[in-house]
C-alpha positions, -999 to +999 in steps of 0.1 A: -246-019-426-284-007-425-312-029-423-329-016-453-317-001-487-330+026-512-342+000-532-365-013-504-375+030-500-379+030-538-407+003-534-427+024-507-422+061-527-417+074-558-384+080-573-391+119-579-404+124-544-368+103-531-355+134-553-377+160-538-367+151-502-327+143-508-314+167-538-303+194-518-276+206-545-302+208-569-285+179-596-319+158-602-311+128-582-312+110-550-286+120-531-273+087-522-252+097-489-283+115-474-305+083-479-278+064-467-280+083-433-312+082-432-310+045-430-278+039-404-304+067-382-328+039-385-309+012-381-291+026-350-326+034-336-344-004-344-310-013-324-316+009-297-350-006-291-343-045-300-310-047-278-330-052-248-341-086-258-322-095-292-277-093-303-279-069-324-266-058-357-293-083-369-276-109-395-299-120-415-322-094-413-357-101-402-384-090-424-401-074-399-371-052-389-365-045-426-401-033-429-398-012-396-365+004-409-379+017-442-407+030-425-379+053-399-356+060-428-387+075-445-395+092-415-360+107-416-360+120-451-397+132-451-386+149-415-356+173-434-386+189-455-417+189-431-443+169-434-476+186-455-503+170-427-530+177-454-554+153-467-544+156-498-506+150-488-497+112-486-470+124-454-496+115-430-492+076-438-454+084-436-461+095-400-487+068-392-458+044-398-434+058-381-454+062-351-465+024-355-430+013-362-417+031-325-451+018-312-437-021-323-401-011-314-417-004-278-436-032-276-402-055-284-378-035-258-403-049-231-406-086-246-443-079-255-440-088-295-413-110-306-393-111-340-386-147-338-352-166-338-328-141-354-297-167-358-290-203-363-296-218-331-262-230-319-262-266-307-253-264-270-225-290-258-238-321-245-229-328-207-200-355-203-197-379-175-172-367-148-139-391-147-118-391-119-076-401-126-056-407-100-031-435-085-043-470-087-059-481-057-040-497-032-069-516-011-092-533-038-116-554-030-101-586-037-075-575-012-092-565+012-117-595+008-122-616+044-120-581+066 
């Protein structure tokens, strides 16, 4: 399971240029199984980073790892083409995330930045009173009352 989807890459780039960077067979579509890649790569790499201080898979998802992973699965698919560094290109911002998103990812491995609680917070057992069983006591107090 990725932390991201196409749908959440659709949002940050255009349909054709998802086509441009995944139709290798030359069909006029995203090639799903490419994208899909692109994402576990991402996924295994927010892991890679976040396991120092958090369980990972993440389940739920936090936003903020969501938003990093469709920033690296970008980086992924624009990666297979090249990236066109020129002003007119928008690769550059693809890049600038990336680099921000392993930037945050660094920052997390080493506790600086935090994600926030990732779970439910399980209720930790309250302590119980220690009880002793053993044979009833032979010298009571009543018995042993006078000595």
């Amino acid at each position: 399971m990725g932390y991201c989807t196409l749908d959440d890459l659709r949002k940050q780039v255009p349909e054709d240029k998802l086509i441009q960077l995944t139709d290798d067979e030359g069909t006029g579509a995203i090639a799903e199984p490419i994208v899909d890649e692109a994402i576990e790569n991402a996924s295994a790499e927010v892991d890679a980073y976040a396991q120092s201080q958090y369980p990972v898979p993440f389940n739920p998802v936090p936003q903020i790892v969501r938003k990093f992973a469709v920033d690296i699965a970008l980086y992924h698919l624009f990666s297979r083409r090249g990236f066109d560094t020129s002003d007119e290109s928008g690769d550059k911002i693809i890049l600038q995330r990336y680099k921000d998103a392993v930037k945050f990812l660094e920052n997390l491995a080493k506790g600086l930045v935090s994600i926030g609680p990732t779970t439910q917070a399980t209720p930790q057992p309250q302590p119980q009173p220690a009880t002793v069983q053993g044979p009833p006591r032979i010298f009571t107090r009543d018995k042993m009352d006078g000595f």
